[in-house]
TIVO-2410 file (N, C-alpha, C; in nm, 3 decimals):
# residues 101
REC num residu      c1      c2      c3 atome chaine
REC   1      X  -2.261  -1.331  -0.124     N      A
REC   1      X  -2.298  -1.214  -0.201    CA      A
REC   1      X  -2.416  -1.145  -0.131     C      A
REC   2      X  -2.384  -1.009  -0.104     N      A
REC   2      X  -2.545  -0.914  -0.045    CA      A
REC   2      X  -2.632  -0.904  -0.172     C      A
REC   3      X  -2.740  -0.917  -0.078     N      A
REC   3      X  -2.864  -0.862  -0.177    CA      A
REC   3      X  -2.839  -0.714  -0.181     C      A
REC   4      X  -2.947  -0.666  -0.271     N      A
REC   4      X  -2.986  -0.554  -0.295    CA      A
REC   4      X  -3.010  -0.463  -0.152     C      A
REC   5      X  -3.075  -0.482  -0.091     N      A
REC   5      X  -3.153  -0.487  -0.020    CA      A
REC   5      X  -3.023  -0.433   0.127     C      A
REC   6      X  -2.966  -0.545   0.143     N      A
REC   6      X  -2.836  -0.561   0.206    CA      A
REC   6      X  -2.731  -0.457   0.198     C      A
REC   7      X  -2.716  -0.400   0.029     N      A
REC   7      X  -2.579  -0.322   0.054    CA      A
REC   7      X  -2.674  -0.165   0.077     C      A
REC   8      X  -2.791  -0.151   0.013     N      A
REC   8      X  -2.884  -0.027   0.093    CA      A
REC   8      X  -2.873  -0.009   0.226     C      A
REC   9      X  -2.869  -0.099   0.281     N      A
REC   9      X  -2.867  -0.103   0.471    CA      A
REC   9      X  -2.754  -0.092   0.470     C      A
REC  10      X  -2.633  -0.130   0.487     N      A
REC  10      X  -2.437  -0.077   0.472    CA      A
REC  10      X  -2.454   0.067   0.420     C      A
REC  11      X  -2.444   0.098   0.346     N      A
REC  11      X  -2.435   0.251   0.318    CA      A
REC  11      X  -2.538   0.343   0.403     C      A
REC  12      X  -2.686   0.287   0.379     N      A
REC  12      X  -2.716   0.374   0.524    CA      A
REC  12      X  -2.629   0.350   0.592     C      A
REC  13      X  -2.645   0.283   0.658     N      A
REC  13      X  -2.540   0.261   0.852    CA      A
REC  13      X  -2.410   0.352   0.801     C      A
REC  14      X  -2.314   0.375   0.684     N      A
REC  14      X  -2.190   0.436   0.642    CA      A
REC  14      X  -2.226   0.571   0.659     C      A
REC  15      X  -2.360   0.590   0.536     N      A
REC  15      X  -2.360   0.734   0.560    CA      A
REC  15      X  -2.433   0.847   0.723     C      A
REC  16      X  -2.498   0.745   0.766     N      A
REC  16      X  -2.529   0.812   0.923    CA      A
REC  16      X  -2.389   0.823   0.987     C      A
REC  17      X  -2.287   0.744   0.943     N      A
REC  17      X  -2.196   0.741   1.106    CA      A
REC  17      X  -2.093   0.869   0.998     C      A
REC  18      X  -2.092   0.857   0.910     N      A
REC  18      X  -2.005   0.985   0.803    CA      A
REC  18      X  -2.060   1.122   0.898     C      A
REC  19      X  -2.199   1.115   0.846     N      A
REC  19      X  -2.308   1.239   0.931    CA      A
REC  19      X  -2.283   1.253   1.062     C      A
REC  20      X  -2.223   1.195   1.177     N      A
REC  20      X  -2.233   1.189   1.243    CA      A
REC  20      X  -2.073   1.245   1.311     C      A
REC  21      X  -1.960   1.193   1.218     N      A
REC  21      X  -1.828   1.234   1.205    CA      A
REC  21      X  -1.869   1.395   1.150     C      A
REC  22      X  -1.898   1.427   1.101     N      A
REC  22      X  -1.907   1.563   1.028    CA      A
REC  22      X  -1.970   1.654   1.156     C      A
REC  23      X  -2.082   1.601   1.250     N      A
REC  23      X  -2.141   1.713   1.360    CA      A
REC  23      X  -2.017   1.680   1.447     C      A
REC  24      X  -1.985   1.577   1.486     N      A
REC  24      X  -1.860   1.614   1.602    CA      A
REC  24      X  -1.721   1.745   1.511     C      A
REC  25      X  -1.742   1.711   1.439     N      A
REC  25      X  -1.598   1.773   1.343    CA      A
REC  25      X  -1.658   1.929   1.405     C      A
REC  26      X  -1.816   1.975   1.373     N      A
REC  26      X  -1.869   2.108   1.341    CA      A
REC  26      X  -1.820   2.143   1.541     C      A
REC  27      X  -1.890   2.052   1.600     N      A
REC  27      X  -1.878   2.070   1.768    CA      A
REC  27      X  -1.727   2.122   1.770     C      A
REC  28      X  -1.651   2.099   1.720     N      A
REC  28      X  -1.500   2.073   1.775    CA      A
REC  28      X  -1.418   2.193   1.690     C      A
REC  29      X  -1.452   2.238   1.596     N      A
REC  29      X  -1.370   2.353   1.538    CA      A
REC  29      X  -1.495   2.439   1.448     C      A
REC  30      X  -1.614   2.425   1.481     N      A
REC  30      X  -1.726   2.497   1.382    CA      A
REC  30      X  -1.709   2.528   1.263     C      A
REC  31      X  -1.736   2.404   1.206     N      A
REC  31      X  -1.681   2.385   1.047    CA      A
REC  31      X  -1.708   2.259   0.975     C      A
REC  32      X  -1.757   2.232   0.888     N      A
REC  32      X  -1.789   2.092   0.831    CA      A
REC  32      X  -1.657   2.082   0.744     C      A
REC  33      X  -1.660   1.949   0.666     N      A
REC  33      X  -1.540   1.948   0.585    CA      A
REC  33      X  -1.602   1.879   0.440     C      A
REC  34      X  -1.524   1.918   0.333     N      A
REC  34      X  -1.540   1.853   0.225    CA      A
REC  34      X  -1.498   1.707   0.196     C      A
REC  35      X  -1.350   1.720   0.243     N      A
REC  35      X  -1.229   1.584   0.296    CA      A
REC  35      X  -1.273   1.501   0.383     C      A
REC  36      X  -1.317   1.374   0.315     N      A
REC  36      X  -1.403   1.310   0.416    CA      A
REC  36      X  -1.276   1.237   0.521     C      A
REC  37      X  -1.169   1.234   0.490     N      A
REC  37      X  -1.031   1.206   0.510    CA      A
REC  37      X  -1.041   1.255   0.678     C      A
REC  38      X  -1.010   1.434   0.620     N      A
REC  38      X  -1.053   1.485   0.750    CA      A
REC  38      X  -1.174   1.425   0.899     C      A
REC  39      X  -1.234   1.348   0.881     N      A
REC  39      X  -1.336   1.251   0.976    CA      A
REC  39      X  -1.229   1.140   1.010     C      A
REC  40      X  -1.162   1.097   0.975     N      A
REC  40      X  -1.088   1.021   1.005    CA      A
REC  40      X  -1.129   0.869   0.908     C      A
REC  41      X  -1.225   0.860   0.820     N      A
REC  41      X  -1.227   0.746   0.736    CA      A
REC  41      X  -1.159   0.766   0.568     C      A
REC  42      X  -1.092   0.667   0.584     N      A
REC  42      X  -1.031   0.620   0.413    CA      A
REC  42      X  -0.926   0.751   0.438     C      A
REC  43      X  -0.863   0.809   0.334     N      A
REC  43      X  -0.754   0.864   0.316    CA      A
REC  43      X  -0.711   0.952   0.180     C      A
REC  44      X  -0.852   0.939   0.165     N      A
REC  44      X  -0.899   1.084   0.022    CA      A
REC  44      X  -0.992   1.125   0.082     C      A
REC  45      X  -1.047   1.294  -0.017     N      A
REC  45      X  -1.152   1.349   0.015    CA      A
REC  45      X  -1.283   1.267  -0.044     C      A
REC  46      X  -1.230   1.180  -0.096     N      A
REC  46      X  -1.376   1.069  -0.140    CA      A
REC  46      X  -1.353   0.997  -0.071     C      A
REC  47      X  -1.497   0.865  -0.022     N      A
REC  47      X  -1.444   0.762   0.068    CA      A
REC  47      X  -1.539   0.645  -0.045     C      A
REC  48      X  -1.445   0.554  -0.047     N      A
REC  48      X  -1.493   0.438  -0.174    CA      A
REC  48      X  -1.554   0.324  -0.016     C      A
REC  49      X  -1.705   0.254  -0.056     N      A
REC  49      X  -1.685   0.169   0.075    CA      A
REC  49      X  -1.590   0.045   0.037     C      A
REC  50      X  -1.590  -0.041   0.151     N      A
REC  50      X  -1.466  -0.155   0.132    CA      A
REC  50      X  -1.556  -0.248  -0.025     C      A
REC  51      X  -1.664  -0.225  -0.040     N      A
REC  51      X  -1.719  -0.352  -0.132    CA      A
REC  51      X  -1.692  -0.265  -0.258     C      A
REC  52      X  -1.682  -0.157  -0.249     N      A
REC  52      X  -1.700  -0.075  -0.415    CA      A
REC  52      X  -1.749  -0.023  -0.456     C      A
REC  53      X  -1.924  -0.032  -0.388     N      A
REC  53      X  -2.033  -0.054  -0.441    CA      A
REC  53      X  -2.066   0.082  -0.476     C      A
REC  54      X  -2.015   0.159  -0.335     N      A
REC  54      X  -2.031   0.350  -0.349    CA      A
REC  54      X  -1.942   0.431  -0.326     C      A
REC  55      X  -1.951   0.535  -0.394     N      A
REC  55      X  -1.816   0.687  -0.326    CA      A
REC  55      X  -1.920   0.776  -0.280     C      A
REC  56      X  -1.856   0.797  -0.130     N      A
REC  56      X  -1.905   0.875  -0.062    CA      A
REC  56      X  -1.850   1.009  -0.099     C      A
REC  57      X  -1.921   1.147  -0.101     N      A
REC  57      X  -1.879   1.287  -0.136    CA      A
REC  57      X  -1.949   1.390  -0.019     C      A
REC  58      X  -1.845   1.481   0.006     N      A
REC  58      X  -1.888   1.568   0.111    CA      A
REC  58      X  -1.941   1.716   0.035     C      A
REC  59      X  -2.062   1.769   0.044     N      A
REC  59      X  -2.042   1.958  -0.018    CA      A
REC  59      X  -2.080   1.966   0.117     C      A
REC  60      X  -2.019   2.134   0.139     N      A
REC  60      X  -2.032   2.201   0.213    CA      A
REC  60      X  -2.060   2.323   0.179     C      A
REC  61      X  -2.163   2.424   0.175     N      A
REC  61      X  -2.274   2.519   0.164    CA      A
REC  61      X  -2.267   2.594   0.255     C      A
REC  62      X  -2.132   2.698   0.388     N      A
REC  62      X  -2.203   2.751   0.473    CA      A
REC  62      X  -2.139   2.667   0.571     C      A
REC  63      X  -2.258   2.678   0.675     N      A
REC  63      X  -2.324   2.590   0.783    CA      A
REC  63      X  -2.362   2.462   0.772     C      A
REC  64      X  -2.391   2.424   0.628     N      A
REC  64      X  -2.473   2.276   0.612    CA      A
REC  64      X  -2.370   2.203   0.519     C      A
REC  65      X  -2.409   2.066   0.573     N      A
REC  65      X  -2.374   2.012   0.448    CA      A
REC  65      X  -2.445   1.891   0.415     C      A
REC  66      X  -2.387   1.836   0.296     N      A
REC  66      X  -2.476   1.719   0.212    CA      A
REC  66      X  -2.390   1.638   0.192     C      A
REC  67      X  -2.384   1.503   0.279     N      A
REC  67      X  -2.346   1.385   0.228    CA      A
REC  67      X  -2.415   1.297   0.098     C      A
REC  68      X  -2.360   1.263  -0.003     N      A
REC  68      X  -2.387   1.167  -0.142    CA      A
REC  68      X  -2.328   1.044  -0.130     C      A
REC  69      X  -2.357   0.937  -0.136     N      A
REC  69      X  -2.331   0.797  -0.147    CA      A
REC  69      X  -2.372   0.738  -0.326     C      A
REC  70      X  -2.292   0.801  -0.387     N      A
REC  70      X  -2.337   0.745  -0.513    CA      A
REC  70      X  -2.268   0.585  -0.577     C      A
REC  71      X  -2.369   0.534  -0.644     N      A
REC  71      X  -2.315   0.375  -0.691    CA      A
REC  71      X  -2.247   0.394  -0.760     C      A
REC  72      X  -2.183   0.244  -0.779     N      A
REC  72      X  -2.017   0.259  -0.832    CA      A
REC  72      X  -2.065   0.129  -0.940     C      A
REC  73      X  -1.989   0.103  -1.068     N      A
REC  73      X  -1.984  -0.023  -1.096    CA      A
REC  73      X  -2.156  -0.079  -1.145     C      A
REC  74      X  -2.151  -0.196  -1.080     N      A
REC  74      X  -2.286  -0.296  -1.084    CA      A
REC  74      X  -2.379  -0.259  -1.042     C      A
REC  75      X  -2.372  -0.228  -0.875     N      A
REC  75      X  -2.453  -0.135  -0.838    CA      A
REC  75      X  -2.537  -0.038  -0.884     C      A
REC  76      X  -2.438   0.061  -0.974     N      A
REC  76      X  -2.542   0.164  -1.051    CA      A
REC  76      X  -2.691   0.093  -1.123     C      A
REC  77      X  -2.621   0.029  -1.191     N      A
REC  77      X  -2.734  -0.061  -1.262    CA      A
REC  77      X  -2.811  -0.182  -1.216     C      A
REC  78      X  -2.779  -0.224  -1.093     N      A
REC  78      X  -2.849  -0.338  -1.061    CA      A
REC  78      X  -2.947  -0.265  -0.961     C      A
REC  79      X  -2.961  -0.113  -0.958     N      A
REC  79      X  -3.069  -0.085  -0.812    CA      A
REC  79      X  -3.063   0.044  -0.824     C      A
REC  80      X  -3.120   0.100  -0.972     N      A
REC  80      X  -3.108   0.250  -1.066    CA      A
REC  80      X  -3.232   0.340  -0.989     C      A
REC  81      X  -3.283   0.305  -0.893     N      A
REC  81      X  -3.367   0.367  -0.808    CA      A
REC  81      X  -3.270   0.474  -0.677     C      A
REC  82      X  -3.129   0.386  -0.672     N      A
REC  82      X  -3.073   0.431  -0.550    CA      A
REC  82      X  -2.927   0.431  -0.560     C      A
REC  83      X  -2.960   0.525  -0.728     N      A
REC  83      X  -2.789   0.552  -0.747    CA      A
REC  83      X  -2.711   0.684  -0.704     C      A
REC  84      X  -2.768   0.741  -0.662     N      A
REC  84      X  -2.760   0.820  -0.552    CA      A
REC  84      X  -2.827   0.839  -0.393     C      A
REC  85      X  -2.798   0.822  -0.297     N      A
REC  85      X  -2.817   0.856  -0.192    CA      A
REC  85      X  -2.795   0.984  -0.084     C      A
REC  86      X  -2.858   1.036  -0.009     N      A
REC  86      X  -2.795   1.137   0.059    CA      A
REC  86      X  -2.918   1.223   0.227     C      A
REC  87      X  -2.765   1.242   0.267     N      A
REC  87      X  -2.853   1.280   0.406    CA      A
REC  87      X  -2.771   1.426   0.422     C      A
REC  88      X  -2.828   1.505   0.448     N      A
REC  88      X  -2.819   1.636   0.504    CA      A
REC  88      X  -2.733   1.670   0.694     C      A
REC  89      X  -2.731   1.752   0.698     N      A
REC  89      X  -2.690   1.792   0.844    CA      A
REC  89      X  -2.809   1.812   0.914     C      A
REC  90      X  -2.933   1.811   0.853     N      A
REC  90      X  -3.034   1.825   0.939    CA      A
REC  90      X  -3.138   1.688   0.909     C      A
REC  91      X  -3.060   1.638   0.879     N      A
REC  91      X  -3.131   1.449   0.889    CA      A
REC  91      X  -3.194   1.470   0.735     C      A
REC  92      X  -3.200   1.478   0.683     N      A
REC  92      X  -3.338   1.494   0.538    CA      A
REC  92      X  -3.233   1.359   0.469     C      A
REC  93      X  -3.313   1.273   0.416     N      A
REC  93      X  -3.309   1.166   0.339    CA      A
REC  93      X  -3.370   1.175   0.242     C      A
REC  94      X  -3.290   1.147   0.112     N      A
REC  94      X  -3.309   1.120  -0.032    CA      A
REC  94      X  -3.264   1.014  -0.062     C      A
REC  95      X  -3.362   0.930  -0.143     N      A
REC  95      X  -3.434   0.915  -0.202    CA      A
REC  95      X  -3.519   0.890  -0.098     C      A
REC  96      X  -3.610   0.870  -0.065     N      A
REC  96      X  -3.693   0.816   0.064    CA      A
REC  96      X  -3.692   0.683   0.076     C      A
REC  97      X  -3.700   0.627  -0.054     N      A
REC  97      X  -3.743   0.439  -0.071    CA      A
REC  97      X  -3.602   0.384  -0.062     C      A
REC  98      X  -3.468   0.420  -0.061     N      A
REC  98      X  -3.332   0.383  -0.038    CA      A
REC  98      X  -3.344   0.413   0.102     C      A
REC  99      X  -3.391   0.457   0.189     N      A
REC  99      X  -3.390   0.450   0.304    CA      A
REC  99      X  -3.476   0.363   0.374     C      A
REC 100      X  -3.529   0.284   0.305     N      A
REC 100      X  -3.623   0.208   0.395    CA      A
REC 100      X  -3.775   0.245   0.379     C      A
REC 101      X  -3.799   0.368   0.345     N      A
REC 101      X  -3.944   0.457   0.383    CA      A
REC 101      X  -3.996   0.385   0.253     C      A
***
């Protein structure tokens, strides 16, 4: 079983490499996507991780967008500091203390 602590670090590491699928996507046809599908992970426009714990959600605004990693389940309630997560196209991290800071 992960700690707390543990599935915070997995979803970071998920949502950087999501962020990271989304700037090659922008490089390659100048365009972010909502469909996280479209990146090539999971096979909806939501991406559930393999443990459960979060659904990943894409907005797109424009030019920018905002990845959300929100808790699912147990999670929500076992770590109500970091039931939402999220990183921007220009790096900005929310909550700060779910990131480590």
């Amino acid at each position: 079983v992960r700690s707390r602590r543990q599935r915070q670090m997995c979803i970071r590491d998920r949502l950087v490499r999501v962020a990271n699928l989304q700037e090659q996507l922008f490089v390659d046809s100048r365009a972010y996507t909502t469909n996280i599908s479209d990146l090539g992970v999971g096979s909806t426009a939501t991406y559930k991780t393999p443990s459960s714990n979060y659904k990943i959600t894409s907005t797109v605004v424009g030019n920018t967008f905002t990845l959300t990693a929100d808790a699912q389940g147990a999670q929500a309630t076992n770590d109500p500091g970091c039931t939402a997560i999220t990183i921007t196209d220009t790096g900005q991290k929310t909550p700060i203390n779910c990131w480590g800071g």
